[in-house]
C-alpha positions in Angstrom: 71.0 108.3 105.7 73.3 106.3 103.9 76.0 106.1 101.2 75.0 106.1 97.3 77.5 104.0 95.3 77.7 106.4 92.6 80.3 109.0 93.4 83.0 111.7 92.0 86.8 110.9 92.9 89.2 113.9 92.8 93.3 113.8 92.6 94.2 114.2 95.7 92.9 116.5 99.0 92.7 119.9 100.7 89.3 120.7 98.6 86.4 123.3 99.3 83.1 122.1 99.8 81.4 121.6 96.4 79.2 124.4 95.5 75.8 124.3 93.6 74.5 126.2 90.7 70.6 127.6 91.2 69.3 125.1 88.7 71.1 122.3 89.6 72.8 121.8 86.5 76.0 122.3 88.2 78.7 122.1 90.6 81.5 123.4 90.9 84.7 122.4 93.5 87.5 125.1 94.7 90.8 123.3 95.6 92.9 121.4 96.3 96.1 121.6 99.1 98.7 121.6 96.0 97.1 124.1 93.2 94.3 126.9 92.9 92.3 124.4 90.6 88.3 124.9 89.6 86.4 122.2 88.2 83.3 121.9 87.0 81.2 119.4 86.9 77.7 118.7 85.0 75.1 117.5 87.5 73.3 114.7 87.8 75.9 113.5 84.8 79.3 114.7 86.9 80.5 115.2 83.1 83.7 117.4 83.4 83.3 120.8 81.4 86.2 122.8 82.8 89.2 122.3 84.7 91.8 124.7 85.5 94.3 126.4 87.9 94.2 130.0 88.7 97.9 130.3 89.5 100.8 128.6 88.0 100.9 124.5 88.4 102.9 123.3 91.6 106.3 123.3 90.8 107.1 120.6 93.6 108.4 120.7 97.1 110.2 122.4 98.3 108.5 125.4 97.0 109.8 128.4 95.8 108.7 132.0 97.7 107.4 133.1 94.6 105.2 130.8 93.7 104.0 130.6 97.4 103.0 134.2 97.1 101.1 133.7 94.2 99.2 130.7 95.3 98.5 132.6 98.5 96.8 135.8 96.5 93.9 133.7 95.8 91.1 133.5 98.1 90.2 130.0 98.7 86.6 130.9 98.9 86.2 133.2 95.1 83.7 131.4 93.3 80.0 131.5 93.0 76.9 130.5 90.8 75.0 134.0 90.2 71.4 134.3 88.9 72.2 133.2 85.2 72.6 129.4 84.4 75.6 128.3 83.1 78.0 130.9 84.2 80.5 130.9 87.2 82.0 134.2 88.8 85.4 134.1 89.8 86.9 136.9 92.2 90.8 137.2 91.8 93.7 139.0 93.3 93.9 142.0 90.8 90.3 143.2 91.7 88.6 142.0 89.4 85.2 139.8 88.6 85.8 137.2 85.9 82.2 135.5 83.9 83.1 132.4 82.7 80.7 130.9 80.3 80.5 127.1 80.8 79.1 126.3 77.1 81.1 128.6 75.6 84.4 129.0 77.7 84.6 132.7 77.0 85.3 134.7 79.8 84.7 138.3 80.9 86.5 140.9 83.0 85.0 143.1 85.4 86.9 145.9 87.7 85.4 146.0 90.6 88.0 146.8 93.2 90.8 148.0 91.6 94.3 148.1 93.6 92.6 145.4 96.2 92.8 142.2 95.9 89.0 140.2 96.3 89.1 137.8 99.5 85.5 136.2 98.9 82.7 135.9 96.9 79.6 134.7 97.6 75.7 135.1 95.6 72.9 135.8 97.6 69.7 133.6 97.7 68.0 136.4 95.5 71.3 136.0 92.9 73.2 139.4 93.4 76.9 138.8 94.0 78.8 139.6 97.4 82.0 140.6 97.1 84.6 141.7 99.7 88.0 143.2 99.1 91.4 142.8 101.1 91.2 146.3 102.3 87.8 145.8 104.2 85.2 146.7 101.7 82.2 144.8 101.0 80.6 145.2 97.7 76.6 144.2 96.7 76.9 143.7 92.7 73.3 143.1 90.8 73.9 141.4 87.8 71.9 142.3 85.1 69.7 139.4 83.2 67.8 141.5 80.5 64.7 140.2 83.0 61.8 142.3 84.5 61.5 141.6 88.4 58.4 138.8 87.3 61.1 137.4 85.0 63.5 137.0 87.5 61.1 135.6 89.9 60.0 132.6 86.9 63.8 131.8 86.6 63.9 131.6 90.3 61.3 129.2 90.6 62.0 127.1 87.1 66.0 127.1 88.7 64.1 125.2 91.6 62.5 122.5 89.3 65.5 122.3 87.5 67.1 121.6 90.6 65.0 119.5 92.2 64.4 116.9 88.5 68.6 116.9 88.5 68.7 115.6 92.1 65.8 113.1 91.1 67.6 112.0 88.0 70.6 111.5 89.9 69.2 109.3 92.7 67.3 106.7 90.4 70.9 106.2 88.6 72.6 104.9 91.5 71.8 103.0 94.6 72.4 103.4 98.4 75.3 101.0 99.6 74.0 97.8 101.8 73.7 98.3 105.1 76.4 96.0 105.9 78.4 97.5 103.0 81.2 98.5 105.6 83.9 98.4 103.1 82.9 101.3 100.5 85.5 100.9 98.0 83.9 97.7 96.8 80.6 99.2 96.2 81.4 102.6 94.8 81.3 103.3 91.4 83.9 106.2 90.6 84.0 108.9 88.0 86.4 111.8 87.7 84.3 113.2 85.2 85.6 112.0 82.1 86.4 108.0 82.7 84.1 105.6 85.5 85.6 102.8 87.0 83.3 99.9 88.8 85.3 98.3 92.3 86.8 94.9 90.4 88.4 97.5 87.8 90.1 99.2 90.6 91.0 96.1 92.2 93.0 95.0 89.5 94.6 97.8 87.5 98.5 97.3 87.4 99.6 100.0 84.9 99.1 103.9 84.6 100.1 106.5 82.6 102.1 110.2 84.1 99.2 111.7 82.5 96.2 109.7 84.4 95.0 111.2 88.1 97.6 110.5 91.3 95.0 108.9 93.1 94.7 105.9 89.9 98.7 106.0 89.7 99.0 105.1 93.5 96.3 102.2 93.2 98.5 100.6 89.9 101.3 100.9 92.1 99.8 98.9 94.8 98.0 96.7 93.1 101.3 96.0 90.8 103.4 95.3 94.1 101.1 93.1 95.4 101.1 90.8 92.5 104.6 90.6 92.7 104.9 89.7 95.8 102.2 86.9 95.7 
């Protein structure tokens, strides 16, 4: 196995392991070390369709109690894909199940533990949701499609070829890195989800806005120091 050269860059570090809709279409990353973000992220396109954070934005070190309390009532591990496409769950610290519409970005809330606060959420290979609560419960939720149990089986098994054409479409638009390509950073291609940037871009950016990611900041920086000192 080896590297592909196309690849999705985030800010900075401390995120959970990307998870995967059932069809494929896409994925969705819990993080990072400074906020409670969620991103989303069309696949095989890694197009950006939602970003946001949970909790109030980092306020900077050192941080205050308060906001520490707050960033540590979410569950690092409260988000899942359930049975219908397009639409993440997200567990929070009031009890309640929130059904976010990707196309749409309408959201829905659903009590389902009220007075606990949700510590994971997880689906189920068969799509129900799994839910368990700070207090020790553990809660199985069907959620309802409008689909007969032969229904639900054919979006199982269209999910699947959905899935498997994505990771298909994804491959023949990139190509593995060489296998003396040691150095990654000058084979990658990068994306963030909304810009791409090939290796000589990276290589020679001197200039960054507060509003672009830290990660592209810290590279002008270096990059800009360099040339002055040459």
């Amino acid at each position: 196995m080896r590297p592909l050269r196309r690849a999705l860059i985030l800010d900075c570090d401390g995120y959970e392991t990307p998870l995967f809709s059932a069809d494929g279409r896409h994925m969705a990353i819990r993080g990072n070390a400074y906020d409670n973000s969620v991103e989303v992220f069309e696949f095989p396109s890694l197009h950006r369709v939602l970003a946001t954070t949970l909790c109030d934005p980092s306020p900077g070190y050192p941080y205050p109690q308060e906001w520490l309390d707050q960033m540590e009532a979410w569950s690092r591990h409260n988000i899942a894909f359930g049975p219908r496409p397009g639409v993440l769950w997200i567990a929070t610290p009031a009890g309640a199940l929130v059904e976010v519409d990707l196309e749409t970005r309408q959201a829905v809330e659903h009590d389902v533990l009220t007075g606990s606060r949700l510590s994971a959420l997880a689906a189920t290979a068969t799509g129900e949701l799994l839910v368990a609560g700070s207090g020790g419960e553990l809660v199985l939720l069907s959620v309802l499609t409008g689909s007969t149990l032969s229904g639900s089986t054919q979006t199982r098994t269209t999910s699947r070829d959905v899935s498997r054409a994505a990771a298909i479409a994804f491959l023949e638009a990139t190509a593995e890195i060489p296998d003396d390509g040691d150095d990654l950073e000058t084979h990658l291609v990068l994306t963030d989800g909304t810009r791409t940037w090939e290796a000589d871009d990276l290589a020679t950016v001197t200039a960054a806005s507060a509003t672009d990611p830290t990660w592209l900041q810290l590279q002008a920086a270096i990059n800009k120091a360099q040339v002055q000192s040459e």
